[in-house]
C-alpha positions in Angstrom: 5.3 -3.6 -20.1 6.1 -0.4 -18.6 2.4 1.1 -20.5 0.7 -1.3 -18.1 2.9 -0.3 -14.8 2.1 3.3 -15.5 -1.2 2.9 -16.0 -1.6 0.9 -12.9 0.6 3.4 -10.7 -0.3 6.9 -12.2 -4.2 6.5 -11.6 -3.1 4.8 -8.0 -1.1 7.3 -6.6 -2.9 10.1 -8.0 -5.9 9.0 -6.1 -4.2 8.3 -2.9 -2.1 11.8 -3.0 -5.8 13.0 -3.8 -7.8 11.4 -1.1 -5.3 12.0 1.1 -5.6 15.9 0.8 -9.0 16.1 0.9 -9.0 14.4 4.3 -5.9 15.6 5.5 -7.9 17.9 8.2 -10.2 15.2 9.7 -8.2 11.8 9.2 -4.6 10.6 9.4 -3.2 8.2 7.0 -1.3 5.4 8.2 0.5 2.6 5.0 0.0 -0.1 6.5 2.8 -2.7 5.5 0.3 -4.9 3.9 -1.1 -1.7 1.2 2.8 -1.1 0.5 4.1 -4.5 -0.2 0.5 -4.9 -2.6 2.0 -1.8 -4.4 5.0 -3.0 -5.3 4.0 -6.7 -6.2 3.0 -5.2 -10.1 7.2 -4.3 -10.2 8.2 -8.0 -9.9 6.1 -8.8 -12.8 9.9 -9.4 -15.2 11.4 -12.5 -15.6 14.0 -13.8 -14.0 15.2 -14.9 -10.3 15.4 -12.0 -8.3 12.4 -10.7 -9.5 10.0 -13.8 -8.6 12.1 -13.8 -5.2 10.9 -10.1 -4.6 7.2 -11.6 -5.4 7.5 -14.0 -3.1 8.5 -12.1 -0.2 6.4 -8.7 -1.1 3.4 -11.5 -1.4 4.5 -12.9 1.9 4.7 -9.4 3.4 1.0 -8.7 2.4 -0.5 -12.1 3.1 1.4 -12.2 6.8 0.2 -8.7 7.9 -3.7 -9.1 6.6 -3.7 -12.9 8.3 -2.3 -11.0 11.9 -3.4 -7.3 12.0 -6.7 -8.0 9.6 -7.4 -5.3 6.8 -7.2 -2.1 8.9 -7.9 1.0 7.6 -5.9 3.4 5.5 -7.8 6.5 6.8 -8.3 7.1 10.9 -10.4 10.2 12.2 -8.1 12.1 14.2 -10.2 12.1 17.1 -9.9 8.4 17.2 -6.3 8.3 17.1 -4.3 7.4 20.2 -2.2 9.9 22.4 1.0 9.0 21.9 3.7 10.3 24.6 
């Protein structure tokens, strides 16, 4: 079992930490809650209570902030970004 979560999470975050370098000069990243709690759904995958309880609400986590914010991008060009102050 923990073959298959490696080779989900290696190849994953190697390409995020990847992608995220190469546009770290033009874009800012920004995890959205709904990417994060899909991530750590394949870690609930064991048997048991707690487990399927961490499904539920990781699923419920992902599901709630695609059905309010939509599927909003990872990447943003900086020049699109907001002032903040």
């Amino acid at each position: 079992m923990l073959r298959g979560l490696g080779l989900f999470y290696v190849p994953t975050l190697l390409g995020l930490a990847a992608t995220i370098a190469l546009l770290r000069r033009t874009h800012a990243v920004h995890l959205h809650h709904y990417f994060t709690a899909a991530l750590l759904v394949p870690l609930t995958r064991f048997p048991g209570r707690v487990p399927a309880i961490w499904q539920g609400l990781l699923v419920g986590f992902h599901l709630q902030g695609v059905a309010i914010f939509g599927i909003e991008p990872l990447f943003h060009p900086i020049q699109a970004m907001p002032l903040t102050v």
